[in-house]
Each structure stands twice: as C-alpha cells, then as structure tokens.
N, C-alpha and C positions, 0 to 999 in steps of 0.2 A: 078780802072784803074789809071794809071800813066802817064804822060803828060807831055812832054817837051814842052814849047812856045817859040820859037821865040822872037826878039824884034818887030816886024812887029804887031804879037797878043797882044802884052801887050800895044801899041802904039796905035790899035785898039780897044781896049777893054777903054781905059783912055780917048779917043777925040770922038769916031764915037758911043759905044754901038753896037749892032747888036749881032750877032751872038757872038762874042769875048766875049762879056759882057756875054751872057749866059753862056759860060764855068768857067767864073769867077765866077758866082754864083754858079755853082754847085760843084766849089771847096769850094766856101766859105761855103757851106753846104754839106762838106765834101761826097761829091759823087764822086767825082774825087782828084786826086793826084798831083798837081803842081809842077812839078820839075825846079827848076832853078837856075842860078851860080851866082859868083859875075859876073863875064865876062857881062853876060848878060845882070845884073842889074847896071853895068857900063854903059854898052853901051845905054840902055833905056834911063836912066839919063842923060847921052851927048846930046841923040835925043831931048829930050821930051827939051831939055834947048836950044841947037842952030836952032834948025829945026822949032821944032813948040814955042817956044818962052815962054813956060810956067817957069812963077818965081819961085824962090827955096820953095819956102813952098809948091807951088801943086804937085813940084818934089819931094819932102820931102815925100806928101801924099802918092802917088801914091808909091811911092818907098815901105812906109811904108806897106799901106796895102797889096803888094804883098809879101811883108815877114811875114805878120800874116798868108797865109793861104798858103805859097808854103815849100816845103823842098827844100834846098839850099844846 
C-alpha cells in the first residue's frame, strides 16, 4: 500500500508517537509505501524549526530518516 502524509503526520509521528509513529514503523518494515515530496519535506523542516523550536540536527534527523524509508 502507498501512503501520502501530510505534514501534520510527520509532525505527529516526530513529537507525540501514537498512531503516526505506528505507520512509520510499518513503513520502516516495509509494509507500507511512503510517498512524499520535497514541498512537503520543506515544509516539515520550516514547522518542526519555527513552530515547535526543534534545533537543526533533530531537523537534520527527522528529515533524514524520512528519506530512508519514503519515495520522494
């Protein structure tokens, strides 16, 4: 199955866990298909830096591992 997220779930999946988080692992053990753009992962980055105030290397992180297990 093939999956578009939002920046809302990847926002959720980074700070809260819950449900979000489980779809991330089941991408990350390839059970599901993560699709997502730069757009997106622009916009994450903006959030995840003005909004919720998180410093560039957990942006770095987070950015990162979403590109290990998403097609872009």
């Amino acid at each position: 199955m093939r999956i578009v997220f939002d920046t809302n779930v990847f926002i959720a999946a980074a700070l809260q866990g819950g449900f979000a988080q489980d779809l991330i692992e089941l991408a990350n053990k390839e059970v599901i298909t993560i699709i997502t753009s730069q757009a997106i992962l622009d916009e994450l980055q903006e959030k995840l830096r003005t909004k919720f105030h998180l410093s560039e290397k957990q942006v770095a992180f987070v950015i990162d591992k979403i590109r290990e297990i998403s097609v872009i």
